[in-house]
N, C-alpha and C positions, 0 to 999 in steps of 0.2 A: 695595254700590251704593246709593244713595239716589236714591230715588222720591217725586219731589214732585208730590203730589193736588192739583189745581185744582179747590177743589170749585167747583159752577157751580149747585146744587141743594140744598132744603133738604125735610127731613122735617117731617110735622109730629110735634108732642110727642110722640102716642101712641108713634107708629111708631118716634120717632128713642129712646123709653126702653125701648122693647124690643128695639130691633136696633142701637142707635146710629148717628151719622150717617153719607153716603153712603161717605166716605174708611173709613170703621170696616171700611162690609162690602168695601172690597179690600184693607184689609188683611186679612180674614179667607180672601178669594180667593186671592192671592197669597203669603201666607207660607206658611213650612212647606213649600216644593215645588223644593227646591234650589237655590236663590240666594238667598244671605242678602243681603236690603232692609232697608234702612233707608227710614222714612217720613218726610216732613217735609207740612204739609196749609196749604194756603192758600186760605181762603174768600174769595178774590176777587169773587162777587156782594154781597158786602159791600166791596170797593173794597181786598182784601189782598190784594195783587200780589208775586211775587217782586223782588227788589232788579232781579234779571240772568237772562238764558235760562239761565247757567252754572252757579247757586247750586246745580241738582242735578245730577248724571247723567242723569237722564231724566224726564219729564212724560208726567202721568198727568193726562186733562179727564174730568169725571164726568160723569152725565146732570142733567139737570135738566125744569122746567117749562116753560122760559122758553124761545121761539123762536130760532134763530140768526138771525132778522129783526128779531127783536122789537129797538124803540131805546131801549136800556139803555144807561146812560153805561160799563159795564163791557166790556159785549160789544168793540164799537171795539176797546178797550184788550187784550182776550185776542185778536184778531185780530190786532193786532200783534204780539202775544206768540209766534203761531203762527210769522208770516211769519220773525220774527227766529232762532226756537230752528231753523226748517226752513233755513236759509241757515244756519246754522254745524252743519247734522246731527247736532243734538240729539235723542232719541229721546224719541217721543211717540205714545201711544198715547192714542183717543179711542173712550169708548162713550156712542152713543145723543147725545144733544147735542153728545160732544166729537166722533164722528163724524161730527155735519153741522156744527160750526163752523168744524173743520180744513178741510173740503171748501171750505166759503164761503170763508173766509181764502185760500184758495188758489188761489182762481180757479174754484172749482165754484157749484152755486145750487141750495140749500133755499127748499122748499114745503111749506106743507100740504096734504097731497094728499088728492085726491079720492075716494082710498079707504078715508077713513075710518081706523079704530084700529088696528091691530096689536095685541091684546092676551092676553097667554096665550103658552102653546105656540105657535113657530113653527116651521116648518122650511124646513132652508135646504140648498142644495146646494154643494159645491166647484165651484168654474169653473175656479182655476188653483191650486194650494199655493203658499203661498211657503217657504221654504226653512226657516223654523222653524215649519210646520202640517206635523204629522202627516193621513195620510189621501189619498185617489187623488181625482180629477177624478170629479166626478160622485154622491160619497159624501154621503150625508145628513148633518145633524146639526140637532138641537133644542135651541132654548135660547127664554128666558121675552123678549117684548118689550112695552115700553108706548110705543108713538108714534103719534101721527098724521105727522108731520113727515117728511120723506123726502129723501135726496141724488137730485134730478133729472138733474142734471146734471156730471160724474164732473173735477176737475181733470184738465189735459193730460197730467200725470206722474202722476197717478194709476192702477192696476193694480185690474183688479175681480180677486178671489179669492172671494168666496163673495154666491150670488144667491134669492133666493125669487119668485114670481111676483107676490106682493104685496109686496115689497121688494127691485126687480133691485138695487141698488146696496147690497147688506147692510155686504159688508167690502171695506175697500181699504189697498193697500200704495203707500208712495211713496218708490218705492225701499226700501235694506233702513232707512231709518231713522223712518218711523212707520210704525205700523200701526192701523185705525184696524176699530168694531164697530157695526152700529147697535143690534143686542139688548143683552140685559142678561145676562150669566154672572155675573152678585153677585147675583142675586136670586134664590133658593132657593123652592121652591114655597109652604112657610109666609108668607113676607115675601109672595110674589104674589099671595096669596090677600090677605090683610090689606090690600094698596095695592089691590087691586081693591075691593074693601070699604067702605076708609074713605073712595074716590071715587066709589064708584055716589052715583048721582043727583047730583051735584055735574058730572066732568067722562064719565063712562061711563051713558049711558044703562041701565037695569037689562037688555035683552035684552041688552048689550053686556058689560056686565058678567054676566052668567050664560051667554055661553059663552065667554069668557073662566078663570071658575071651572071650567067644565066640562072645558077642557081640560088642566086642573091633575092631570087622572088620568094624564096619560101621562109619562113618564119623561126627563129633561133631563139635557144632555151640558156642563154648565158647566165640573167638570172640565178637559174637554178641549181648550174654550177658556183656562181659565187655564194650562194648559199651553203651548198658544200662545204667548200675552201673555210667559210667563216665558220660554220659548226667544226669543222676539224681545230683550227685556232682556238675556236671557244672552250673545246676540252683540256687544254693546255693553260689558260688564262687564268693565273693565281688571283689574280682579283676576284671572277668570278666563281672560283671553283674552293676558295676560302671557308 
């Protein structure tokens, strides 16, 4: 099955020669976990768009900096990308930016919300599984997030699956063919410390960024969601589903 990254986000140097760029680290999430992917990566904020929604099997949008409001000549253009690959039920998964793009695109509405960061350790709750989450209604899970940015407003076909009180609209399903995340399961606690880090006092205020750090002691379920991510693909995988 091949999985085409849309990256949408860029590292800077430090970050991206220690850990390589955004696509690197889901390839690092996602291989290895029983579905052999093949990767193909298209820096589209740089204006590298696939030819076709068809050229993969399925679409992977990364997170990034840059607002799903924000007027970027590229945004537009991945918006249409959404509407088109979602009309021929192509399978597309979206964390953290590609989670509120998909949403915009689709008739939902991103904001920067009032509540300030997300950063660090969150925790979220099951509201419904979808059929490739493991886990009961109502079950926790932790994973690492960086946004201010939030889905306000949830598309009509859209399904909430998992909610936090500072982030009701975390994850959503539309139908079984995207599934979408607003945390980050690529970002391992080392990486989160260092992006918290190399943005204190830039875009995190230092108290923001120190508990942020601080909550870097407790223990994250990315795993779990890459399991996820990879049962959602798996249901799609004409090889496997032959």
């Amino acid at each position: 099955m091949k999985l085409g990254i849309l990256e949408t986000g860029k590292m800077t140097p430090d970050l991206e020669a220690k850990y390589g760029a955004y696509p690197d680290m889901f390839v690092r999430l996602l291989g290895n976990r029983g579905l052999h992917l093949e990767f193909d990566f298209f820096p589209i904020l740089d204006d590298f768009f696939p030819d076709t929604v068809s050229q993969c099997d399925a679409w992977l949008i990364t997170g990034s900096r840059h607002g799903a409001y924000d007027e970027l000549p590229w945004i537009p253009r991945l918006e249409e990308f959404i509407r088109a690959a979602a009309a021929e039920k192509i399978p597309m998964v979206g964390i953290c930016f590609g989670h509120q793009i998909i949403a915009q695109a689709l008739g939902g509405r991103v904001i920067k919300s009032e509540k300030g960061w997300g950063l660090g350790v969150n925790y979220y709750k099951i509201k419904k599984p979808a059929p490739w989450m493991s886990g009961t209604i109502d079950s926790e899970i932790a994973i690492n997030a960086v946004h201010q940015d939030q889905v306000v407003e949830i598309p009509e076909e859209a399904e909430l699956l998992v909610s936090s009180e500072f982030c009701p609209n975390a994850m959503l399903a539309y139908g079984d063919s995207i599934f979408t995340v607003q945390p980050h399961p690529e970002f391992d606690h080392e990486f989160q410390a260092d992006l918290i880090n190399a943005r204190r006092g830039i875009a995190f205020e230092d108290h923001i960024a120190d508990k942020g750090i601080e909550s870097l002691s407790q223990p994250i379920e990315n795993h779990t969601v890459a399991d996820w991510i990879v049962d959602f693909l798996r249901q799609h995988d004409r090889s496997v589903n032959a």
